[in-house]
N, C-alpha and C positions, 0 to 999 in steps of 0.2 A: 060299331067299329072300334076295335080297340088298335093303339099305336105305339110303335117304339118309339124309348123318347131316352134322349140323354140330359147332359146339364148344359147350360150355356158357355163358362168359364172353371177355368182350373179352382178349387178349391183345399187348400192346406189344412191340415189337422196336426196339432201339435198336443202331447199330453206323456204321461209317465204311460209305459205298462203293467196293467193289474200285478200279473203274475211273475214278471221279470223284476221292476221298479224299473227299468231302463228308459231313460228319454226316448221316445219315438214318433216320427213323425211318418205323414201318408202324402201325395197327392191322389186326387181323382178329377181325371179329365175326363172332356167329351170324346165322344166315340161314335163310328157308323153304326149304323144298322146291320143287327148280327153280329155285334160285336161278342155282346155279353157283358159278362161283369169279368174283365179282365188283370191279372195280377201280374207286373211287371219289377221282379226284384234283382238289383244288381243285374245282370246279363243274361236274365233267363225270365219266360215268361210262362203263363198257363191259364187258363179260362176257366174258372169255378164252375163245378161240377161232382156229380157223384166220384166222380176219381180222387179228385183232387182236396176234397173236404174231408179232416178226418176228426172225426170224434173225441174227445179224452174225455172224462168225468167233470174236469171245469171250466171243457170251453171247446169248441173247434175251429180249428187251427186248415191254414190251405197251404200247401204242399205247389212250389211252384219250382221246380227242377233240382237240386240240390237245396234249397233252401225252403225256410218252413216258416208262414208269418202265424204266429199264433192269435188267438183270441177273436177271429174276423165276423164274428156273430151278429153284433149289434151294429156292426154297418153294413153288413148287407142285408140285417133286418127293415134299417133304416131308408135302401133302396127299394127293398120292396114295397114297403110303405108309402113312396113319394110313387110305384107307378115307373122307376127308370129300370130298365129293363139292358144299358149297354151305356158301360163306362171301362174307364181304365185306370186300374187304381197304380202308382209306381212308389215305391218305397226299398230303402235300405236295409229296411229296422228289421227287429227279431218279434216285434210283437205289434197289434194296433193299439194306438192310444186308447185306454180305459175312460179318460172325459169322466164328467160325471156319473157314470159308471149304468148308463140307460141309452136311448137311443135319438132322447133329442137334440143335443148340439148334432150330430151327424144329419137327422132331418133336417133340423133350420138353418142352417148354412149350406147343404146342398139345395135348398128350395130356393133362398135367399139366392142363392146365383144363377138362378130359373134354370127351369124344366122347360125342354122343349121337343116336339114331335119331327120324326126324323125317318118316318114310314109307317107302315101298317105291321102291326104285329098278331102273326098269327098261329096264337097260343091254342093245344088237342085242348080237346072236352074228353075230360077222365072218363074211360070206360072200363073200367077194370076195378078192384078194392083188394086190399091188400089188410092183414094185420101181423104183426110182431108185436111178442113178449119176453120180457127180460128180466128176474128176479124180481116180480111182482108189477114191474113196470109195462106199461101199454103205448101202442101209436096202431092206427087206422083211418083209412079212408079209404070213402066213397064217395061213387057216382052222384051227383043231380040230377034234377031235370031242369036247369037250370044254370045261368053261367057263374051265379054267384061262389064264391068261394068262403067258407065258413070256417071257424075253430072254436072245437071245445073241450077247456083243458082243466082238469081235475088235480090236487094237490091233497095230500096229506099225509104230514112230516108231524113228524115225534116231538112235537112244541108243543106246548101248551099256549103261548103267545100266539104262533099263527094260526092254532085251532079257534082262535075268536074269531079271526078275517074271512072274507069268504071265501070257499074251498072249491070255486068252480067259477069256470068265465065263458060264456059264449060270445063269440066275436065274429060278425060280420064284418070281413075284410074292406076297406075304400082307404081314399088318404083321409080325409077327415076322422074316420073313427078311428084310424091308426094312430092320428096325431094326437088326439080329445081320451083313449083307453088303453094306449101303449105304449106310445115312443117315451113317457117321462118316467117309467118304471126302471128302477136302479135294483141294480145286482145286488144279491145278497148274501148272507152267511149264517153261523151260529156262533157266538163264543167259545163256547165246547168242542169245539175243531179248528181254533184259529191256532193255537200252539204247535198242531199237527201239522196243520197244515206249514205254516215257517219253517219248522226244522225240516221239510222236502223241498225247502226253497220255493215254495208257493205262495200266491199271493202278498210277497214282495211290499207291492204296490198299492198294496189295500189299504183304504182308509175312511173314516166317516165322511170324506168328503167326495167319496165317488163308490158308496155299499151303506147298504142298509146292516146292523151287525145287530143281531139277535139272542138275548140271553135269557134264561130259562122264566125270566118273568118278565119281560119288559124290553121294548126297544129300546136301545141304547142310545142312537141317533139322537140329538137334543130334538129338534124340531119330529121327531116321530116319522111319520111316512107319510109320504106326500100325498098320498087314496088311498081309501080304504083295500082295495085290494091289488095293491100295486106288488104282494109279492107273486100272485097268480098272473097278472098281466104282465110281470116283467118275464114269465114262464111262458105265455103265448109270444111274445117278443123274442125269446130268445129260439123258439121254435121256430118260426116263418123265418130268419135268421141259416139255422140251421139245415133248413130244408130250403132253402132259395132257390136253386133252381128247379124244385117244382111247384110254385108259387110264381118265376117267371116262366114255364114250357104248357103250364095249362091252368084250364077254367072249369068252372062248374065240380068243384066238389068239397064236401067235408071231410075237414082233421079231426079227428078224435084220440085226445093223449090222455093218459091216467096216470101222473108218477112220474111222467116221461123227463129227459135231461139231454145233456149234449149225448154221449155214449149209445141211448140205443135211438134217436135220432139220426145219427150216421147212419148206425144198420140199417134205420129203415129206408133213409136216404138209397143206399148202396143196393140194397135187397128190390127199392121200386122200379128203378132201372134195368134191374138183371133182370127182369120177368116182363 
């Protein structure tokens, strides 16, 4: 039996925005059954969904009537991980708090103010497979025979640092291995693009204390990376994220990404739904 479940109490989130630097804050309240993962800003609301999630190259961002909360990826990666399947997130702000720049303060403080079962939830069993490619980049899946839900995601970027780490992650989805092989993977970057990136008013907010920053020989970060392959786990983190609501409407199948990033994640996101 699987069940929908929400959180017990209101939970606050306070932190800069990556890409803005702007102070911003979230709440996430409990919610019925069938709620979803619901987004309520200033006087207009919208339910996360292929509509409503859109893609950019550094992040995706959810679209709730007039207004656009950017960056929403690692908490509702972080949802999915705990298993909540129907909250309500209410916020002002233009962007979600960046945090330490991964997905676990958003896990342990929603867990922290318990999970609780709120009905039966009953998610299809994928019968269909789908693939999209996009300037070298891959996302597919398939069927099971089986309810388990899998991902396995491949990396490889023009570093010579992260050509040491491992270049591939298989992850069988639960909370525990979410918690123990994903949620404390931090966002990252390269040196070589961070100039670039500023003068488009990007990454703002970035700093070694919420990104890993990578330069042509060596981690910058004093303390290095927290696992050995926390830049490919922070890549399946930011995926399940991404793709949320097919992660919360069904079961029983494998993700397969090669490359993959927020941009053609959307597509695929938008393209699984349309068929």
């Amino acid at each position: 039996m699987i069940f929908s479940k929400t959180i017990q109490r209101d939970v606050i989130f306070y932190g800069i925005g990556l890409h803005t630097s702007a102070k911003c804050s979230l709440k996430v309240s409990p919610a019925d059954a069938g709620t979803g993962y619901l987004f309520r800003v200033r006087d207009e609301e919208a339910k996360v969904d292929h509509i409503t999630l859109e893609g950019s190259n550094l992040g995706t961002n959810m679209v709730c009537g007039s207004s656009v909360v950017r960056t929403v990826e690692h908490l509702l990666s972080a949802l999915v991980g705990l298993g909540i399947t129907d909250v309500i997130i209410t916020t002002n702000d233009v962007e979600t708090p960046i945090l330490d720049g991964s997905a676990a303060d958003f896990f342990k403080e929603l867990k922290f103010a318990g999970v609780r079962t709120i009905g039966d939830h009953k998610p299809l069993r994928l019968d269909k497979q789908l693939t999209i490619s996009m300037g070298g980049k891959m996302v597919a899946i398939y069927p099971r025979n089986d309810n388990d839900v899998v991902v396995s995601f491949r990396i490889d970027f023009d570093n010579e640092v992260v050509r040491t780490m491992p270049q591939e992650l298989t992850y069988s989805h639960s909370e525990d291995n979410y918690f123990e092989q994903i949620a404390f993977a931090r966002t990252f970057g390269f040196k070589k693009d961070l100039q670039a990136l500023l003068s488009n008013n990007l990454c703002l907010g970035g700093s070694l204390e919420n990104a890993v920053l990578i330069d042509d020989n060596r981690v910058i970060n004093v303390d290095g990376l927290r696992f050995e392959s926390e830049i490919v786990s922070h890549k399946v983190l930011d995926i399940i994220g991404d793709l949320s609501p097919v992660f919360r409407d069904y079961i029983g199948f494998t993700l397969v990404a090669d490359q993959a990033g927020h941009s053609i994640n959307n597509k695929f996101l938008k393209q699984f739904y349309a068929e």
